[in-house]
C-alpha positions as CSV (number, residue, x, y, z in Angstrom):
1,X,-102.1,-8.2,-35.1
2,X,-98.8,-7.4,-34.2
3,X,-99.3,-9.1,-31.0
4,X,-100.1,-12.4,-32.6
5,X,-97.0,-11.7,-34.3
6,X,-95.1,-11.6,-31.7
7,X,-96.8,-14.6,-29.9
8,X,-95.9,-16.4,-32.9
9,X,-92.5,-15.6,-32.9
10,X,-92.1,-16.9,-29.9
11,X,-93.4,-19.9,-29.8
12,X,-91.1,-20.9,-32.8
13,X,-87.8,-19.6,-30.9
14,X,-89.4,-21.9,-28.0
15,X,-87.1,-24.5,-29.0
16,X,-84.3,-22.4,-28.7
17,X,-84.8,-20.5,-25.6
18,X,-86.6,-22.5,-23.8
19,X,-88.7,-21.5,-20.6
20,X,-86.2,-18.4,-20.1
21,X,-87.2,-14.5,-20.6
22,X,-85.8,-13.5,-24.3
23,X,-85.6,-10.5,-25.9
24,X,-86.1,-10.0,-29.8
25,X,-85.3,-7.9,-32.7
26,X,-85.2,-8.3,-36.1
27,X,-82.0,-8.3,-37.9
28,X,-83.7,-8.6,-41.7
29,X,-86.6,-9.5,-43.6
30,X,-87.7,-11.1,-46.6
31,X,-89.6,-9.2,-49.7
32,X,-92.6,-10.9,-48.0
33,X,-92.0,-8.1,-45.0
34,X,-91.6,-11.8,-42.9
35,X,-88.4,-12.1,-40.4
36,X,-85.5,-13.3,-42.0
37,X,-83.0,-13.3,-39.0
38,X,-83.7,-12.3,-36.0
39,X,-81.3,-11.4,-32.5
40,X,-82.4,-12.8,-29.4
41,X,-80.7,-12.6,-26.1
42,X,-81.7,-15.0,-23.7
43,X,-81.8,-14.4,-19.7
44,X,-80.5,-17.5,-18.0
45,X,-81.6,-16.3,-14.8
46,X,-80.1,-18.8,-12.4
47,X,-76.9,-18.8,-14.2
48,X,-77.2,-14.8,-13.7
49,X,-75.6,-15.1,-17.1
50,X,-77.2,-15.0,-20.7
51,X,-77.0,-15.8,-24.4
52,X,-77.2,-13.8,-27.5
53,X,-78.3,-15.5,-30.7
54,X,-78.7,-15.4,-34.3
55,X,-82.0,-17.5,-35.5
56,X,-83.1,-17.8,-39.4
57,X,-86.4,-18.3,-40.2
58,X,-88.1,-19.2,-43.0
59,X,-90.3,-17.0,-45.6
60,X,-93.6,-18.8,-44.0
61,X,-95.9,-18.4,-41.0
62,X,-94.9,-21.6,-39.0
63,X,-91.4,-23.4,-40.6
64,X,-88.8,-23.8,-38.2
65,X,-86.0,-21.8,-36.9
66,X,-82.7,-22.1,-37.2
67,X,-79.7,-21.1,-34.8
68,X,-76.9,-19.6,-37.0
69,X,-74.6,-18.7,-34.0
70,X,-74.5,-18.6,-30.3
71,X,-72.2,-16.6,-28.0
72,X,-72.5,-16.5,-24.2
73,X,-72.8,-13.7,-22.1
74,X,-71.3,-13.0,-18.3
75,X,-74.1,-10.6,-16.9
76,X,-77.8,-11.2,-17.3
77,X,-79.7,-9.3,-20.3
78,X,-82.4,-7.1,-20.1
79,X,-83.0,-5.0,-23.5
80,X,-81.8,-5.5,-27.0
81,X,-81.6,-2.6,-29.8
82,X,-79.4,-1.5,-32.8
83,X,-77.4,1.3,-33.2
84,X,-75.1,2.1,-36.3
85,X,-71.5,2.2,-35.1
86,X,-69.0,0.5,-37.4
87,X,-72.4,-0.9,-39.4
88,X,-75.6,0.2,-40.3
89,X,-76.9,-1.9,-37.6
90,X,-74.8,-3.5,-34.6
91,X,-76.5,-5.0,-31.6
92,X,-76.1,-3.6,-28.4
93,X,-77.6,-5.7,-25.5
94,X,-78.2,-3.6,-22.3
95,X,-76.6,-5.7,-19.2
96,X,-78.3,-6.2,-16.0
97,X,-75.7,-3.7,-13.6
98,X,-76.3,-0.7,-12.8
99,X,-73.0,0.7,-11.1
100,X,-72.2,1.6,-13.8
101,X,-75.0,0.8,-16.4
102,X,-72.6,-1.8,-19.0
103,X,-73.9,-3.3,-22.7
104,X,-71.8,-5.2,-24.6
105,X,-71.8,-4.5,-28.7
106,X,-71.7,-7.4,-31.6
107,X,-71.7,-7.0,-35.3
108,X,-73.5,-9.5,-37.6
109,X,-70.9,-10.7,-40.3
110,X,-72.3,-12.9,-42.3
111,X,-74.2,-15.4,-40.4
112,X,-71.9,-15.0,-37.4
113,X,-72.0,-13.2,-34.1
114,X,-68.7,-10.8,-33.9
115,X,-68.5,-9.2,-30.1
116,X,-66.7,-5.5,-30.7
117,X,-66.9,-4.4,-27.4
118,X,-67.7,-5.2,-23.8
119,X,-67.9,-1.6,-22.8
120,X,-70.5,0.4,-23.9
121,X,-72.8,3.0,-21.3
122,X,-74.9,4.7,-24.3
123,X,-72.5,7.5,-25.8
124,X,-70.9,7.5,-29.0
125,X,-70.2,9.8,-31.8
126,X,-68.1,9.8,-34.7
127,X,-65.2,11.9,-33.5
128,X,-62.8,12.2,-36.2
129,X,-65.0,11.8,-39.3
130,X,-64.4,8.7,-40.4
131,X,-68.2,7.3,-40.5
132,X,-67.2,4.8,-37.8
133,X,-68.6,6.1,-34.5
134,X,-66.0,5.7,-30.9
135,X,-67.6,4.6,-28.1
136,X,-67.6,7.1,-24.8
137,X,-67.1,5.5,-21.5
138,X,-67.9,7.6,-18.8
139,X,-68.1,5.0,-15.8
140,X,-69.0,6.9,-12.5
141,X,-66.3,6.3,-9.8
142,X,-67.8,8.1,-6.5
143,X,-68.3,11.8,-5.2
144,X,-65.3,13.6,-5.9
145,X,-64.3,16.7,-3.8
146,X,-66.3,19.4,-6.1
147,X,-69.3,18.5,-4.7
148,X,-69.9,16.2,-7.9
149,X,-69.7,12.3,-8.9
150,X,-66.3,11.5,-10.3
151,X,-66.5,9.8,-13.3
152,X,-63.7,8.0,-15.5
153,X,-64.0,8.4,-18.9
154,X,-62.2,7.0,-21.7
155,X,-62.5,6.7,-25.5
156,X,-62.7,3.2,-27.5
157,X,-62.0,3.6,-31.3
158,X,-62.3,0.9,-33.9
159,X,-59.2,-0.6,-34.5
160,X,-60.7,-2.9,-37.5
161,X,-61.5,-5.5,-35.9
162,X,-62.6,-4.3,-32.0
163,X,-63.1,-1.6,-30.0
164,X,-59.9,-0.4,-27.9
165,X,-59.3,1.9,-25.7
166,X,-57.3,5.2,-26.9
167,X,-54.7,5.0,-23.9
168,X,-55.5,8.3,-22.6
169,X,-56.1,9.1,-19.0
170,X,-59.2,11.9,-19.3
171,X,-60.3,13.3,-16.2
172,X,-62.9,15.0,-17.6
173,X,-65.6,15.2,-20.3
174,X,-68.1,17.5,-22.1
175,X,-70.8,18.4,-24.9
176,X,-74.0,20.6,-25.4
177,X,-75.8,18.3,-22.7
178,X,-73.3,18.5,-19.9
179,X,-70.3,20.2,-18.1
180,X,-68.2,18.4,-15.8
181,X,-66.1,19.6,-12.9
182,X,-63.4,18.3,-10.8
183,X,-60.5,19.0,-9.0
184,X,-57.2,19.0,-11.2
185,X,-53.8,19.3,-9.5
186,X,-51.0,21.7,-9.8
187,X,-48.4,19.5,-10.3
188,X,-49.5,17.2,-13.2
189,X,-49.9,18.7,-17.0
190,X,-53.0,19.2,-18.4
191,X,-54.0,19.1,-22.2
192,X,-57.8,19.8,-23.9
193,X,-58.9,17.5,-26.9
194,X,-61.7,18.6,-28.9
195,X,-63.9,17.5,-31.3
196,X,-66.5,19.4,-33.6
197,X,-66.6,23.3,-34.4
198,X,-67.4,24.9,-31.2
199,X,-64.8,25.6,-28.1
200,X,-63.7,24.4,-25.1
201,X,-63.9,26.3,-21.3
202,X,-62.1,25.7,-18.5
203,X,-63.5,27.9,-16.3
204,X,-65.2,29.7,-19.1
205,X,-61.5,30.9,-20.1
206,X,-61.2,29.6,-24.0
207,X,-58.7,26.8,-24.2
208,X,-56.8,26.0,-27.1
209,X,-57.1,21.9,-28.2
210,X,-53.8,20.9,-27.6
211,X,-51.8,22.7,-26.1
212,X,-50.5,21.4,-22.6
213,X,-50.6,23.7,-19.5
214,X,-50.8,23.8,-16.0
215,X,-53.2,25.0,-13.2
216,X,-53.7,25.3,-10.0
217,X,-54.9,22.9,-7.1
218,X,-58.4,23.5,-6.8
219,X,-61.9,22.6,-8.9
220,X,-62.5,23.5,-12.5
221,X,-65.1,23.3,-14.8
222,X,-64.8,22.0,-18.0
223,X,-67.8,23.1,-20.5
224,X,-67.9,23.1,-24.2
225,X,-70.0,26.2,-26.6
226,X,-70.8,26.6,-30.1
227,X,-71.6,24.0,-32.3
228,X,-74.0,21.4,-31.7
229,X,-72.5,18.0,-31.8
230,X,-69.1,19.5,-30.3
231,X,-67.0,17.1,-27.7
232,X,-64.2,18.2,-25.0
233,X,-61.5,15.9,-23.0
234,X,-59.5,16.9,-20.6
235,X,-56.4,14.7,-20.6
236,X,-54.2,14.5,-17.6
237,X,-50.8,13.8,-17.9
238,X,-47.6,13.3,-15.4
């Protein structure tokens, strides 16, 4: 059943998409349980490039859709899914590259297609308790000299009407899933940001959020304990 569903669906979009690979999720529904609007990014694969779209369709089995908004896209798609960030449900369209992986993030506003962000690689949480989740970059760079990948992370928060970047150069990041190390240096100023109830470790030595110190020239590890849902950055400044 929902196989022919989905067959179905598909051969209405047809005159939208085309002969290209689409992906589809639906945005509403009618009291009937039938689509209402529906997402659908579209892989223009010799363009290497897509489309994301926002289709009505009528409350019956076979009426005709009907494109509310298209916006273009400069990598090729491969998944579509929601995730609540600034609303209940944003789109977030995964991006064919994988160093690093990369989805861009729209809201639905009205019957229009808003693009919030062109970075997103899968982490967010809502750090300062607003109900509006930031966005955690953490884009790998190469093998640092710990033995370890280097990554570069950074935070985006909603400035009401995108996602921006805070302006902070972290060098390192942590929560209950992962520790990071990497090598700081002693002549730069260090400073620990933290987020949720539990502590931050350097070096399993407490550190206390905000407060800028030094160190010395070698590798540390930056870890976090406590609380579930508890985040640590490790700023670096001059």
């Amino acid at each position: 059943m929902m196989l022919l569903a989905m067959l179905t669906l598909a051969a209405r979009l047809h005159a939208l998409t085309g002969e290209h690979e689409n992906f589809v999720e639906t945005y509403d529904r009618y009291a009937s349980g039938r689509p209402r609007r529906v997402v659908v990014a579209v892989n223009l694969e010799r363009e290497s490039a897509g489309e994301l779209l926002l289709v009505r369709l009528p409350d019956d089995d076979d009426g005709r859709a009907r494109l509310l908004d298209r916006q273009a896209i400069d990598d090729r798609p491969v998944a579509i899914r929601f995730e609540k960030l600034v609303d209940r449900k944003d789109v977030i369209v995964d991006l064919f590259v994988h160093h690093p992986p990369r989805a861009i993030v729209d809201r639905v506003v009205g019957n229009r297609l808003i693009r919030i962000s062109d970075e997103y690689t899968d982490d967010a949480a809502d750090l300062d308790g607003d109900g509006i989740r930031e966005i955690i970059s953490s884009y790998y760079i190469g093998p640092n000299h710990c033995g370890g990948g280097d990554m570069s992370p950074s935070i985006l928060r909603w400035n009401g009407r995108r996602y921006q970047n805070d302006g902070r150069h972290y060098v390192a990041f942590a929560d209950e899933r992962r520790e990071y190390e990497n090598k700081l240096s002693a002549s730069k100023h260090y400073v620990v940001h933290l987020y949720g109830r539990g502590k931050a470790l350097l070096d399993n030595e407490v550190m206390t959020p905000g407060k800028v110190f030094r160190t010395t020239e070698a590798c540390h590890v930056l870890a976090v304990k406590g609380a579930k849902g508890t985040w640590a950055f490790l700023e670096e400044r001059p």
